[in-house]
PQR file of N, CA, C, O and H, with PARSE charges and radii, in Angstrom:
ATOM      1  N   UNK A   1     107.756  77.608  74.817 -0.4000 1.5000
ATOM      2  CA  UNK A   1     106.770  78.430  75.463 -0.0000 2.0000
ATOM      3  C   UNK A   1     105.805  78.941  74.389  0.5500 1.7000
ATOM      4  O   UNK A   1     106.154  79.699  73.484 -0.5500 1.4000
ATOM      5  N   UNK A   2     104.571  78.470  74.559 -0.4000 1.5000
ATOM      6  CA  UNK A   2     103.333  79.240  73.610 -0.0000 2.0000
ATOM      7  C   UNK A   2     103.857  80.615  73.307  0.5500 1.7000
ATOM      8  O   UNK A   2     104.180  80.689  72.122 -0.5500 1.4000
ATOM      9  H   UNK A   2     104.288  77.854  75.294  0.4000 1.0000
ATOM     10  N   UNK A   3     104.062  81.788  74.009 -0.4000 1.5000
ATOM     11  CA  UNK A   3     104.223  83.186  73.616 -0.0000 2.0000
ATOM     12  C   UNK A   3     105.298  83.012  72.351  0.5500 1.7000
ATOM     13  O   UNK A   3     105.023  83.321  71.191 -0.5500 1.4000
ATOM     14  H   UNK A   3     103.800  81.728  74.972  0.4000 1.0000
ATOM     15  N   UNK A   4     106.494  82.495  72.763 -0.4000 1.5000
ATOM     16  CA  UNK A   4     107.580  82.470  71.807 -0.0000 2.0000
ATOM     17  C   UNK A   4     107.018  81.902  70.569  0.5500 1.7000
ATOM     18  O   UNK A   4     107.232  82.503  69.516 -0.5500 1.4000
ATOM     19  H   UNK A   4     106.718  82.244  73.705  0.4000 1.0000
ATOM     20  N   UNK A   5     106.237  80.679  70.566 -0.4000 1.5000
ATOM     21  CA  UNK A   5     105.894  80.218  69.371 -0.0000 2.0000
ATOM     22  C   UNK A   5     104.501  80.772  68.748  0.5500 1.7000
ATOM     23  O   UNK A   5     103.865  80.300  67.805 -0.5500 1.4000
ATOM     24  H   UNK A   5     106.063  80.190  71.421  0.4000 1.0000
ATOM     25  N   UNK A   6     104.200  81.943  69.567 -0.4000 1.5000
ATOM     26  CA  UNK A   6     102.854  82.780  68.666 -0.0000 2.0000
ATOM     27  C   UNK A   6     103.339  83.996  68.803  0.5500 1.7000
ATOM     28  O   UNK A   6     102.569  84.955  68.857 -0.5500 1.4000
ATOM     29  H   UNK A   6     104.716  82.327  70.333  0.4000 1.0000
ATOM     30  N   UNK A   7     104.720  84.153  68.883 -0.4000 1.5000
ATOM     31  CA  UNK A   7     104.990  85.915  68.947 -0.0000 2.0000
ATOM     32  C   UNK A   7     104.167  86.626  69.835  0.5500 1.7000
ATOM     33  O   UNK A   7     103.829  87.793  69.637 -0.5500 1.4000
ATOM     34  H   UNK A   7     105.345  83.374  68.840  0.4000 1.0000
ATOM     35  N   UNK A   8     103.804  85.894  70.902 -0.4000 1.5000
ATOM     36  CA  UNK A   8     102.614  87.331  71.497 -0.0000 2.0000
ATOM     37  C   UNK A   8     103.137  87.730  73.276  0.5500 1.7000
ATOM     38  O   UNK A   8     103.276  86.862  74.137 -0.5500 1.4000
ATOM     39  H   UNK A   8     104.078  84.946  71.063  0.4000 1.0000
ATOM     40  N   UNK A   9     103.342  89.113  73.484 -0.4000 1.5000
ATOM     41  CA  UNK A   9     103.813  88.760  74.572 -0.0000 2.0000
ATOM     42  C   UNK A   9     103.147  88.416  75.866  0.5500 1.7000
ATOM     43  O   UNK A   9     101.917  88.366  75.869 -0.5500 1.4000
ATOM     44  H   UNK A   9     103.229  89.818  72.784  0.4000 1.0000
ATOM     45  N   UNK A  10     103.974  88.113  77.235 -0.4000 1.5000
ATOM     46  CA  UNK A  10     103.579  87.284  77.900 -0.0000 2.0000
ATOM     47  C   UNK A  10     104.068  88.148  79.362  0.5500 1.7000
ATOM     48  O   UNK A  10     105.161  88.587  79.717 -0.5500 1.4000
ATOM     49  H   UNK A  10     104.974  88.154  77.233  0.4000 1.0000
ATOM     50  N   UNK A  11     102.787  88.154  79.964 -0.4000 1.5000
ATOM     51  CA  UNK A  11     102.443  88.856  81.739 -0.0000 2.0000
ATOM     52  C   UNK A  11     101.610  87.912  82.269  0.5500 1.7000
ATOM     53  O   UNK A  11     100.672  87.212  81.888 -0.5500 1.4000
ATOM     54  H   UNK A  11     101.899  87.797  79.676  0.4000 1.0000
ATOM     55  N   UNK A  12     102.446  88.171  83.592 -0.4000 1.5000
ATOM     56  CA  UNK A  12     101.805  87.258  85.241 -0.0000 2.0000
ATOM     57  C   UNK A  12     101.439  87.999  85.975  0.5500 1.7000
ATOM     58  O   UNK A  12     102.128  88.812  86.592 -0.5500 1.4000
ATOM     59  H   UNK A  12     103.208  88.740  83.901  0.4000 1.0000
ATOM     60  N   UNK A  13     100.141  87.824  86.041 -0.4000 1.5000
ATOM     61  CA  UNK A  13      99.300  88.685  87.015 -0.0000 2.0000
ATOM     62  C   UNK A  13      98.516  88.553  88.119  0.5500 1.7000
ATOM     63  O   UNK A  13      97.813  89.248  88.853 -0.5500 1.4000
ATOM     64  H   UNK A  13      99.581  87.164  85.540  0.4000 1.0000
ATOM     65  N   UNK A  14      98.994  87.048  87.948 -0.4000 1.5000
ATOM     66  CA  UNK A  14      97.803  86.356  89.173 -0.0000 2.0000
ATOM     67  C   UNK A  14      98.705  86.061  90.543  0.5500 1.7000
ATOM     68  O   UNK A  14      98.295  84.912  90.703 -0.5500 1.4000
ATOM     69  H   UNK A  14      99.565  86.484  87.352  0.4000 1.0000
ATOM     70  N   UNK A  15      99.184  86.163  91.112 -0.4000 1.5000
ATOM     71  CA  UNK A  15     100.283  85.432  91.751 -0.0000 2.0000
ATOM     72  C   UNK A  15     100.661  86.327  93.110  0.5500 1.7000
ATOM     73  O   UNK A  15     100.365  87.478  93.430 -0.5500 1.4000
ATOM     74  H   UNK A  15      99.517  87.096  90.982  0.4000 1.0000
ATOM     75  N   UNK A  16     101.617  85.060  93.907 -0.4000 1.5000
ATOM     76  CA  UNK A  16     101.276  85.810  95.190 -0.0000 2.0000
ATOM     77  C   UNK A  16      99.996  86.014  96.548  0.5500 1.7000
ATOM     78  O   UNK A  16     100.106  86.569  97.641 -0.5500 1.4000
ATOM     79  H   UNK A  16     101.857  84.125  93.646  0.4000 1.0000
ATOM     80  N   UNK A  17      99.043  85.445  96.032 -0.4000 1.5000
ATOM     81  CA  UNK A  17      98.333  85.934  97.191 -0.0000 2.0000
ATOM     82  C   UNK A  17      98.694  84.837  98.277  0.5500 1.7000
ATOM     83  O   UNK A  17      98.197  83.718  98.404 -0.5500 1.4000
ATOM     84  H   UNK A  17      98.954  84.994  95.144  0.4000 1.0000
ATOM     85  N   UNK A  18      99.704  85.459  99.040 -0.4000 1.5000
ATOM     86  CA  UNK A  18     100.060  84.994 100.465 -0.0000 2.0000
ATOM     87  C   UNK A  18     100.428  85.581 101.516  0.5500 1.7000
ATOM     88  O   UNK A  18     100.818  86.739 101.369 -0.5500 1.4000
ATOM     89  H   UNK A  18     100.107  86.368  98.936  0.4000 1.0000
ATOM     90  N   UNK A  19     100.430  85.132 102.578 -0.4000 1.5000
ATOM     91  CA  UNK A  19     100.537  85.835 103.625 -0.0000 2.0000
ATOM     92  C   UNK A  19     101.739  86.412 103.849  0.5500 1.7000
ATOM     93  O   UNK A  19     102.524  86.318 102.906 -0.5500 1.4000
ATOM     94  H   UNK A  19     100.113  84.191 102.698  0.4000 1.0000
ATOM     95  N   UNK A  20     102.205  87.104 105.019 -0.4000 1.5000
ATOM     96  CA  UNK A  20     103.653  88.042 105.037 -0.0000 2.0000
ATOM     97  C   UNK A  20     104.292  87.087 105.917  0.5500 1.7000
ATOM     98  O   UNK A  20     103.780  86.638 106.943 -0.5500 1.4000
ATOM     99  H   UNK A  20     101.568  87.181 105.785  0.4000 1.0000
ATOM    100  N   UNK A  21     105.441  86.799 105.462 -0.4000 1.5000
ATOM    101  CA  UNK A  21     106.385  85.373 106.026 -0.0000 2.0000
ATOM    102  C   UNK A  21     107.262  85.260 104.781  0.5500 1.7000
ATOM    103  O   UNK A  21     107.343  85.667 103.622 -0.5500 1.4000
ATOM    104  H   UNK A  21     105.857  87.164 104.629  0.4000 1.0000
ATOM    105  N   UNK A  22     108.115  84.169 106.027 -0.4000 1.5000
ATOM    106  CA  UNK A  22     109.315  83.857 104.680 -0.0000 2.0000
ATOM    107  C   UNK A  22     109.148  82.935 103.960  0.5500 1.7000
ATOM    108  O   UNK A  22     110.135  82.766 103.244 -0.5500 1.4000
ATOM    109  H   UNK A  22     108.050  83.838 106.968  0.4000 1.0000
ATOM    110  N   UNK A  23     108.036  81.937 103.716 -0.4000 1.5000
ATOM    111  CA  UNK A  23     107.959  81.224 102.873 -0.0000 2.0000
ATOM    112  C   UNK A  23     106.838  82.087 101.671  0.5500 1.7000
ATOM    113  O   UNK A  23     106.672  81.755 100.497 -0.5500 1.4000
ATOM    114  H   UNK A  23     107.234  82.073 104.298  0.4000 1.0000
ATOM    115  N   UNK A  24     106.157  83.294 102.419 -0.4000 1.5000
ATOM    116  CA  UNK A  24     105.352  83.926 101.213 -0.0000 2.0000
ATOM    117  C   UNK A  24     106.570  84.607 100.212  0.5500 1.7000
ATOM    118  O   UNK A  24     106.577  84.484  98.987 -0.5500 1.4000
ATOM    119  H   UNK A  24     106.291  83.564 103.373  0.4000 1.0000
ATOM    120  N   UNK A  25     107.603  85.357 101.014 -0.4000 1.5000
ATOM    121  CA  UNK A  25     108.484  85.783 100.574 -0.0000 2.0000
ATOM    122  C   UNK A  25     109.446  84.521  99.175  0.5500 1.7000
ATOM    123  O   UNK A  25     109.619  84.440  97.959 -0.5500 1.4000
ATOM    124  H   UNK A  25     107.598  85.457 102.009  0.4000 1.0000
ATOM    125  N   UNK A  26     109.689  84.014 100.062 -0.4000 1.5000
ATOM    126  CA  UNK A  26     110.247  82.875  98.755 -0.0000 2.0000
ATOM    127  C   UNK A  26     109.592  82.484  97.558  0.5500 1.7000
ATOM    128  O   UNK A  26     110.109  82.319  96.453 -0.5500 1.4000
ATOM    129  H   UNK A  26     109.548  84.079 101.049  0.4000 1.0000
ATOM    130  N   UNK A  27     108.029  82.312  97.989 -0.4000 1.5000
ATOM    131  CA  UNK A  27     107.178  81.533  96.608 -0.0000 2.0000
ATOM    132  C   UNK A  27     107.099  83.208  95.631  0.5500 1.7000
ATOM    133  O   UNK A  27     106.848  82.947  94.454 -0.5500 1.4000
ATOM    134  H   UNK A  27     107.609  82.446  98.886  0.4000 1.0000
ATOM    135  N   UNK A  28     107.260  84.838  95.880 -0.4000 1.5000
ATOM    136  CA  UNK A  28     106.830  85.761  95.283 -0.0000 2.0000
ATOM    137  C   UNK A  28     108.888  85.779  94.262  0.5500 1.7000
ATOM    138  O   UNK A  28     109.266  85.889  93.095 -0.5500 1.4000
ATOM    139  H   UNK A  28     107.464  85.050  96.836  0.4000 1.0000
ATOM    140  N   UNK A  29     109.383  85.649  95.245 -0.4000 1.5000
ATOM    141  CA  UNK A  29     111.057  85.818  94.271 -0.0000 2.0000
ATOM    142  C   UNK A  29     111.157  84.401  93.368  0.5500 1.7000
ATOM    143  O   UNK A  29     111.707  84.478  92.270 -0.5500 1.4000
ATOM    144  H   UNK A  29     109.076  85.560  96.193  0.4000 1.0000
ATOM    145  N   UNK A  30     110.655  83.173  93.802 -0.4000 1.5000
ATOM    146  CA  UNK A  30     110.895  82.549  92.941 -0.0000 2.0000
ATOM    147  C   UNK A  30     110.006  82.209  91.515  0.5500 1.7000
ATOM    148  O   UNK A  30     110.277  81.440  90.592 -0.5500 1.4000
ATOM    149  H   UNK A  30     110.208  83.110  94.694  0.4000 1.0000
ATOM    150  N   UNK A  31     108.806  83.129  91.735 -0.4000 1.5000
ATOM    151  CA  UNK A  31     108.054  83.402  90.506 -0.0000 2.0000
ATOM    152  C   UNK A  31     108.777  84.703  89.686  0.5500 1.7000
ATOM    153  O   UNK A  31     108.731  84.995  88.491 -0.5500 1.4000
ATOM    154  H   UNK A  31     108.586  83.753  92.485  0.4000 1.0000
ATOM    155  N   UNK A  32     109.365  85.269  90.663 -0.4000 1.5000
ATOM    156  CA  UNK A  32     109.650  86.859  90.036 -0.0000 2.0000
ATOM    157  C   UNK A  32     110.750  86.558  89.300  0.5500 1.7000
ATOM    158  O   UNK A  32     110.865  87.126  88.214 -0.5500 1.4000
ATOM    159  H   UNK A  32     109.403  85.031  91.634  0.4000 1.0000
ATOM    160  N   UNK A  33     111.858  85.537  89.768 -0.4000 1.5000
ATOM    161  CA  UNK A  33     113.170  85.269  89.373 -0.0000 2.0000
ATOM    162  C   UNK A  33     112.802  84.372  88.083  0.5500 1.7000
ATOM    163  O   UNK A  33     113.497  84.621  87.098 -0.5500 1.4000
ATOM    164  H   UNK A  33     111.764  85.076  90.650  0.4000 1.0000
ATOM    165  N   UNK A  34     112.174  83.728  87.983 -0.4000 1.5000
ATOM    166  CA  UNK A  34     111.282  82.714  86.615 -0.0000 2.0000
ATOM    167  C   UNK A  34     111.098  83.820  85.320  0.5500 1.7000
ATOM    168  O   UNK A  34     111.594  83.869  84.195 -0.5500 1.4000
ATOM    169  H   UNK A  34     111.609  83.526  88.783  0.4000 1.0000
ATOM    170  N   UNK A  35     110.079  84.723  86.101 -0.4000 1.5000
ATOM    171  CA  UNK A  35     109.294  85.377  85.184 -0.0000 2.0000
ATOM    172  C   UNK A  35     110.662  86.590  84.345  0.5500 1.7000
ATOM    173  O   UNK A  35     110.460  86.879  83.166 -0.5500 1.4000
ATOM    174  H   UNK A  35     109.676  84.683  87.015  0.4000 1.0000
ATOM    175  N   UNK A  36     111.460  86.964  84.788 -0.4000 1.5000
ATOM    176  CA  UNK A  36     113.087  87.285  84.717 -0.0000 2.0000
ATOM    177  C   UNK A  36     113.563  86.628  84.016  0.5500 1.7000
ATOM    178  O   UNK A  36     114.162  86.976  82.999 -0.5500 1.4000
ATOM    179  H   UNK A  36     111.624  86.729  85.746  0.4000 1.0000
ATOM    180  N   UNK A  37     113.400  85.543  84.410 -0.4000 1.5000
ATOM    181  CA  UNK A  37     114.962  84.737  83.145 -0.0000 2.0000
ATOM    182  C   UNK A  37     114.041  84.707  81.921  0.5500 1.7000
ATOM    183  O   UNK A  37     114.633  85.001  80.883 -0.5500 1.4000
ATOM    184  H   UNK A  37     112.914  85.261  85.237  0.4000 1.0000
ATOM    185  N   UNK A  38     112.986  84.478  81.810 -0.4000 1.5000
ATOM    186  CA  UNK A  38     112.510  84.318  80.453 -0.0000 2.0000
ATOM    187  C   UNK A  38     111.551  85.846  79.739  0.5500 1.7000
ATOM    188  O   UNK A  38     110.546  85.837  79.029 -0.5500 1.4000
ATOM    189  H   UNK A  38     112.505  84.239  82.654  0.4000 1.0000
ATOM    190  N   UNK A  39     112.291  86.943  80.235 -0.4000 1.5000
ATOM    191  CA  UNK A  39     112.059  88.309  79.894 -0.0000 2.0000
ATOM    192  C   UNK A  39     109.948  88.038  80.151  0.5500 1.7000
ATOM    193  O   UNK A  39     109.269  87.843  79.143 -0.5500 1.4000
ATOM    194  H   UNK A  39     113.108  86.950  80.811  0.4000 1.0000
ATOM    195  N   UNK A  40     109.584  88.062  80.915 -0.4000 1.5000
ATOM    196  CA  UNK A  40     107.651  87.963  81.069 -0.0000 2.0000
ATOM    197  C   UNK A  40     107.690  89.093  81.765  0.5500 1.7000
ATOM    198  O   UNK A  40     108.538  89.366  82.615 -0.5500 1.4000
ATOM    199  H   UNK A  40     110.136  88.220  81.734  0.4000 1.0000
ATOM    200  N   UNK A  41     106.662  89.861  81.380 -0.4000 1.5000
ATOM    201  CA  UNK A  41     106.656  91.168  82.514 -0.0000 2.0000
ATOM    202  C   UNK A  41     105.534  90.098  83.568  0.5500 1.7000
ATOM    203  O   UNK A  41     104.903  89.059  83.377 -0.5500 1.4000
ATOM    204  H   UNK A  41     105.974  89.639  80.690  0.4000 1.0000
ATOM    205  N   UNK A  42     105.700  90.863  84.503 -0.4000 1.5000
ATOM    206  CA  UNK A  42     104.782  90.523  86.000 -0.0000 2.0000
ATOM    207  C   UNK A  42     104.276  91.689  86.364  0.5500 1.7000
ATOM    208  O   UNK A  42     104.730  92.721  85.868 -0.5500 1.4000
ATOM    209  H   UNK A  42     106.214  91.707  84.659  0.4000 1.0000
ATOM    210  N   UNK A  43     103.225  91.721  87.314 -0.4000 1.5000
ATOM    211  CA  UNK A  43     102.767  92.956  88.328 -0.0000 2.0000
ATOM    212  C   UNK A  43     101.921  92.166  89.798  0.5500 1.7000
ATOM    213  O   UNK A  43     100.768  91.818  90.049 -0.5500 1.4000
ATOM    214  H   UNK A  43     102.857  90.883  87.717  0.4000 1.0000
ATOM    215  N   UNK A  44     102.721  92.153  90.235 -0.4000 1.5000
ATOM    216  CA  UNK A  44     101.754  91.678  91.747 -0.0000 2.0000
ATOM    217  C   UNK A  44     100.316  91.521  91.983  0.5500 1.7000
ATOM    218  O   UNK A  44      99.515  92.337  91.526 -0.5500 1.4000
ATOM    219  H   UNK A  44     103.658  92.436  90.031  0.4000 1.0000
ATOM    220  N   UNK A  45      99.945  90.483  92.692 -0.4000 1.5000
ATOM    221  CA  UNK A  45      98.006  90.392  92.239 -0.0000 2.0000
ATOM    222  C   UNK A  45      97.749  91.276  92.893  0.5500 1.7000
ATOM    223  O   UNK A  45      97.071  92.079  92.251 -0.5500 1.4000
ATOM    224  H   UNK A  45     100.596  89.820  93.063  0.4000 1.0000
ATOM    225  N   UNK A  46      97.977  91.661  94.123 -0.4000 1.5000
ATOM    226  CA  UNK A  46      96.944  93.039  95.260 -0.0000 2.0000
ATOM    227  C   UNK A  46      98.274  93.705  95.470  0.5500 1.7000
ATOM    228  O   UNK A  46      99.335  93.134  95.720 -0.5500 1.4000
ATOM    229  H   UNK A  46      98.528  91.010  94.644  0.4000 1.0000
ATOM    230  N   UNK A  47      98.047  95.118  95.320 -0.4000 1.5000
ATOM    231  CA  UNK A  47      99.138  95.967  95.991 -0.0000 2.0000
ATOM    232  C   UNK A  47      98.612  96.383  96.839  0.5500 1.7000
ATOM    233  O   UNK A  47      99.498  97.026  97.401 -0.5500 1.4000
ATOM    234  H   UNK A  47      97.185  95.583  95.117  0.4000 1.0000
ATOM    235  N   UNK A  48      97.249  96.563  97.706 -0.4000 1.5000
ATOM    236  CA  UNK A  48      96.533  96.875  98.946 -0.0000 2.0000
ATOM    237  C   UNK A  48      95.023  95.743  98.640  0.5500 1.7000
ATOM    238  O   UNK A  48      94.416  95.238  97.695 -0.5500 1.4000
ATOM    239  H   UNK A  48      96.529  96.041  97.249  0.4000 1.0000
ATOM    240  N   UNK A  49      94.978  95.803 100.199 -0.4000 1.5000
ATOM    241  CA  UNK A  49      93.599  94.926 100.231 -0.0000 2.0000
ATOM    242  C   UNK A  49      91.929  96.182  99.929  0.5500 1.7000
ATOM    243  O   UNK A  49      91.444  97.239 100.331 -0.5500 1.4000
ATOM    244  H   UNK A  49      95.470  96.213 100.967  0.4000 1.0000
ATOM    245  N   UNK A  50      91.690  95.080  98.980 -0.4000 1.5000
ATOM    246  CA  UNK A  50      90.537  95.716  98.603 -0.0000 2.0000
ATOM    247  C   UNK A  50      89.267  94.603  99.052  0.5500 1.7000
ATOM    248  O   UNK A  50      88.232  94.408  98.415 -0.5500 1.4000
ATOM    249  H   UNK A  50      92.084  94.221  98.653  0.4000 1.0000
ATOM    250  N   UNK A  51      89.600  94.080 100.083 -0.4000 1.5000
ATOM    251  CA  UNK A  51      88.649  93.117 100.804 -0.0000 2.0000
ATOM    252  C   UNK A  51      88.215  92.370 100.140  0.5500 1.7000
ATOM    253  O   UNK A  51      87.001  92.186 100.233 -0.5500 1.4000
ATOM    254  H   UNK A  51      90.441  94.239 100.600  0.4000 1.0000
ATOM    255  N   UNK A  52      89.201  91.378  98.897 -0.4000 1.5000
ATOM    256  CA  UNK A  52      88.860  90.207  98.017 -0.0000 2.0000
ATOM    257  C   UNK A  52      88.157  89.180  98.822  0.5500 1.7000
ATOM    258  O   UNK A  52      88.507  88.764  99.927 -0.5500 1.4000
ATOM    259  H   UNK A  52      90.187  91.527  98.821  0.4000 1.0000
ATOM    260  N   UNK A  53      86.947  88.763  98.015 -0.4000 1.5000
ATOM    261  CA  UNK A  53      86.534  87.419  98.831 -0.0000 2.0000
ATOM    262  C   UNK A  53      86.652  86.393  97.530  0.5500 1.7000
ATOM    263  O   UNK A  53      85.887  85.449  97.333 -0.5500 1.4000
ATOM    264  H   UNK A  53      86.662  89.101  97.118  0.4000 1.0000
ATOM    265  N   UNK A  54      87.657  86.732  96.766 -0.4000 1.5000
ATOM    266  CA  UNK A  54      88.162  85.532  96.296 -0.0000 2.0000
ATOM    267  C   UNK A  54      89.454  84.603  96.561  0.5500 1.7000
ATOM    268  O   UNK A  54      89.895  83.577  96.041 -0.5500 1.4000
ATOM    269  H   UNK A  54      88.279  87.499  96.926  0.4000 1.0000
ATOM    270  N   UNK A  55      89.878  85.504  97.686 -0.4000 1.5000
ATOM    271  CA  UNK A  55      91.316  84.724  98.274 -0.0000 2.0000
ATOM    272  C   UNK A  55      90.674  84.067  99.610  0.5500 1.7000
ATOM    273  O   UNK A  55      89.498  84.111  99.971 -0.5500 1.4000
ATOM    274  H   UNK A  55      89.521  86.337  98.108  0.4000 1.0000
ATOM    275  N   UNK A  56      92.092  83.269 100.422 -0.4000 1.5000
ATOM    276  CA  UNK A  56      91.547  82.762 101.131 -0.0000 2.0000
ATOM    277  C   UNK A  56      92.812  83.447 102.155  0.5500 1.7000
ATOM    278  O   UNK A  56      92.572  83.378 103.360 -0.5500 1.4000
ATOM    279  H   UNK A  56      93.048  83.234 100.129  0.4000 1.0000
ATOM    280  N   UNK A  57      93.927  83.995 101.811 -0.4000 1.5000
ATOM    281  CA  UNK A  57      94.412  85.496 102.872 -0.0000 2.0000
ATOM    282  C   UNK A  57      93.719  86.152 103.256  0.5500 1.7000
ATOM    283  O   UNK A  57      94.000  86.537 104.391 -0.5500 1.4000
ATOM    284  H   UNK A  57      94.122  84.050 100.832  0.4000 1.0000
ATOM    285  N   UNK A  58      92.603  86.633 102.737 -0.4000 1.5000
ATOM    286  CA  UNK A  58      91.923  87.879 103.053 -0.0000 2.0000
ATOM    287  C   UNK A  58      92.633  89.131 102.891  0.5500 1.7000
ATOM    288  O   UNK A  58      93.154  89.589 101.874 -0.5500 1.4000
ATOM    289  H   UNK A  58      92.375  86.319 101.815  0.4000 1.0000
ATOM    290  N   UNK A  59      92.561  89.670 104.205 -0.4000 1.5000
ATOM    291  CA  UNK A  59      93.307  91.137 103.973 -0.0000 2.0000
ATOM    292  C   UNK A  59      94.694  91.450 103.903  0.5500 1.7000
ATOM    293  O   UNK A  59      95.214  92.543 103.679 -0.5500 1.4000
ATOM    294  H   UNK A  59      92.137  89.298 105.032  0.4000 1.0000
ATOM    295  N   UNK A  60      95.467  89.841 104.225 -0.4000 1.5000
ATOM    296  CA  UNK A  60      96.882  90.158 104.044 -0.0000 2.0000
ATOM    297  C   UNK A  60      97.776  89.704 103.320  0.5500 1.7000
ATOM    298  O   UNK A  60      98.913  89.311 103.580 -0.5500 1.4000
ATOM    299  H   UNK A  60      95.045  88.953 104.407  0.4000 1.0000
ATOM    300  N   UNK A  61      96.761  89.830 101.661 -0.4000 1.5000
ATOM    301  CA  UNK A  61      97.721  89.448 100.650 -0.0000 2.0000
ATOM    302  C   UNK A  61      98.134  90.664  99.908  0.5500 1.7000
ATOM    303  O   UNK A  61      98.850  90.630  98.907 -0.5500 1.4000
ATOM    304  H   UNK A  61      95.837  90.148 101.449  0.4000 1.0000
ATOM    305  N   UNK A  62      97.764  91.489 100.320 -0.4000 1.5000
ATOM    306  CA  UNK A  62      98.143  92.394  99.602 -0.0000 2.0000
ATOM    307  C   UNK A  62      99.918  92.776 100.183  0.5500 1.7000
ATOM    308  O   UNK A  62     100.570  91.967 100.844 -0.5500 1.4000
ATOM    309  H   UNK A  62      97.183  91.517 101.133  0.4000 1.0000
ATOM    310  N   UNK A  63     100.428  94.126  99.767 -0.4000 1.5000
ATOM    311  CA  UNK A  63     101.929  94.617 100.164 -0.0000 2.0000
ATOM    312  C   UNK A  63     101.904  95.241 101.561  0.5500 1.7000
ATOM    313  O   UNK A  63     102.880  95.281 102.310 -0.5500 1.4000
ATOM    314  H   UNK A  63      99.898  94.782  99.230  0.4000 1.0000
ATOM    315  N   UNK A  64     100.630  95.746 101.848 -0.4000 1.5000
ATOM    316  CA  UNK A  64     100.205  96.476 103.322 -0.0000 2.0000
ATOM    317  C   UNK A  64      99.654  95.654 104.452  0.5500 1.7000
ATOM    318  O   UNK A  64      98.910  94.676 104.376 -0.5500 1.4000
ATOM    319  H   UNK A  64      99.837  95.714 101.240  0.4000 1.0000
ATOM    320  N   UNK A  65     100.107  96.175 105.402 -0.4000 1.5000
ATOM    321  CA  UNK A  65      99.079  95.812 106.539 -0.0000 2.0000
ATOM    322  C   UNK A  65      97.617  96.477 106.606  0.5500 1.7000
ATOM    323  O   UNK A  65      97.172  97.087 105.633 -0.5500 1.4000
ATOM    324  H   UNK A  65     100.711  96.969 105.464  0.4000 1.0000
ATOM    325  N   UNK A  66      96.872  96.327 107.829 -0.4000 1.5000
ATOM    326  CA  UNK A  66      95.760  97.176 107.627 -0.0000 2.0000
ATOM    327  C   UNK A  66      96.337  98.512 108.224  0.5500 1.7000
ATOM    328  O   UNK A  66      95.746  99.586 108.098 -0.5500 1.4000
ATOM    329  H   UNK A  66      97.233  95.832 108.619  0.4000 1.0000
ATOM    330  N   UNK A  67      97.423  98.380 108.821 -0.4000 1.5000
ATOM    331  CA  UNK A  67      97.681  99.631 109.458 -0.0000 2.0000
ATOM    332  C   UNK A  67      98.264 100.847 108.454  0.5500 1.7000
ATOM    333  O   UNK A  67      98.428 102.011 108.819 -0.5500 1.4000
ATOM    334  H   UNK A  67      97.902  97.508 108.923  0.4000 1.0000
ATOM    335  N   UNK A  68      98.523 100.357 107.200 -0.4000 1.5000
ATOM    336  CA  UNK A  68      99.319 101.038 106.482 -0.0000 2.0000
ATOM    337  C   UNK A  68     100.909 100.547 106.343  0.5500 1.7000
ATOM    338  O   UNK A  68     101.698 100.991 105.509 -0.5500 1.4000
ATOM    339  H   UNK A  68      98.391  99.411 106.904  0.4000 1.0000
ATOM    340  N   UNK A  69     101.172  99.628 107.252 -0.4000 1.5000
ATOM    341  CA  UNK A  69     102.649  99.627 107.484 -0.0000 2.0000
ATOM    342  C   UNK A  69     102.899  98.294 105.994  0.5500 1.7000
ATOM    343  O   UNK A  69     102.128  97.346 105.845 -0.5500 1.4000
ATOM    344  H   UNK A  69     100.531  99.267 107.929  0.4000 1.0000
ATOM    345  N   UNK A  70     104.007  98.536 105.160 -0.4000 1.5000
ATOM    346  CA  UNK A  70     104.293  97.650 104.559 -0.0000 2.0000
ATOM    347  C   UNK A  70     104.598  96.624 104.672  0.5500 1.7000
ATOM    348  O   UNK A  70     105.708  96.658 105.203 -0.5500 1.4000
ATOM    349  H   UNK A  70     104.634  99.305 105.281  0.4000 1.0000
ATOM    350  N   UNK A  71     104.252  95.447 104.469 -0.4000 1.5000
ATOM    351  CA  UNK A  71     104.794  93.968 104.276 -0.0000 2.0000
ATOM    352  C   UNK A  71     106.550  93.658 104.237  0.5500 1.7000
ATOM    353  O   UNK A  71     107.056  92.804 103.510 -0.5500 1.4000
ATOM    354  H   UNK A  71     103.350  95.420 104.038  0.4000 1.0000
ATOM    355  N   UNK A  72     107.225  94.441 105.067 -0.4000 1.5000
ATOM    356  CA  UNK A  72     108.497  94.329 104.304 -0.0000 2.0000
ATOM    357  C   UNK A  72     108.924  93.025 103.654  0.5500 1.7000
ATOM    358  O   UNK A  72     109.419  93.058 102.527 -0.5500 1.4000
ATOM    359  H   UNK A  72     106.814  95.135 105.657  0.4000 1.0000
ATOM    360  N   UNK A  73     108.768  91.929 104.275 -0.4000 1.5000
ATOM    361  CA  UNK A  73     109.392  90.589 103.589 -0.0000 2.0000
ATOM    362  C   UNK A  73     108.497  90.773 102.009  0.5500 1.7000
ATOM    363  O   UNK A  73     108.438  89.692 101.421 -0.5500 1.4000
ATOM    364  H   UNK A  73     108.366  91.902 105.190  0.4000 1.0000
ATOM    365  N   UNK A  74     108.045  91.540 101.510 -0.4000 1.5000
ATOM    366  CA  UNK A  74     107.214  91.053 100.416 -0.0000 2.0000
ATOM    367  C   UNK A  74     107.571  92.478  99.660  0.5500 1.7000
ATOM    368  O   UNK A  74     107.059  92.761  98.576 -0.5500 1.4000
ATOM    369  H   UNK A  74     108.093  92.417 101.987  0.4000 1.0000
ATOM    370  N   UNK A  75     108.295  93.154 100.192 -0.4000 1.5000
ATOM    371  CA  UNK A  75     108.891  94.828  99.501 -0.0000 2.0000
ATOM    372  C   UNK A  75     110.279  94.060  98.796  0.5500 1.7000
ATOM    373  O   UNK A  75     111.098  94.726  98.163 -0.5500 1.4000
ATOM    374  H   UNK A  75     108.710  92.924 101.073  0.4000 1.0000
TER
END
């Protein structure tokens, strides 16, 4: 891994933007469980929608609904 062989450390920040379901659910643990075994910090791309028009979710990639109610499969 580049980081290991330049000493520099290493965060995932892009990741996730998918919809609330169990396959969004699977693709966010099996990056999270990755980014884990090889000690990488992570932080979720949207923790609320800020009306990205660079995704193609739109408003429901973030952890919320619009209602406020959380994403549970993605908590």
């Amino acid at each position: 891994m580049d980081a290991e062989r330049y000493h520099v450390p290493l965060i995932f920040s892009e990741f996730g933007a998918c919809f609330d379901g169990q396959e969004c659910a699977n693709e966010i643990n099996s990056s999270t469980d990755a980014f884990d075994d090889h000690l990488a910090s992570w932080a979720y791309w949207q923790y609320k929608s800020f009306s990205d028009f660079t995704t193609t979710a739109g408003t429901r990639e973030g952890m919320f609904n619009s209602d406020g109610t959380p994403q549970a499969l993605k908590l």
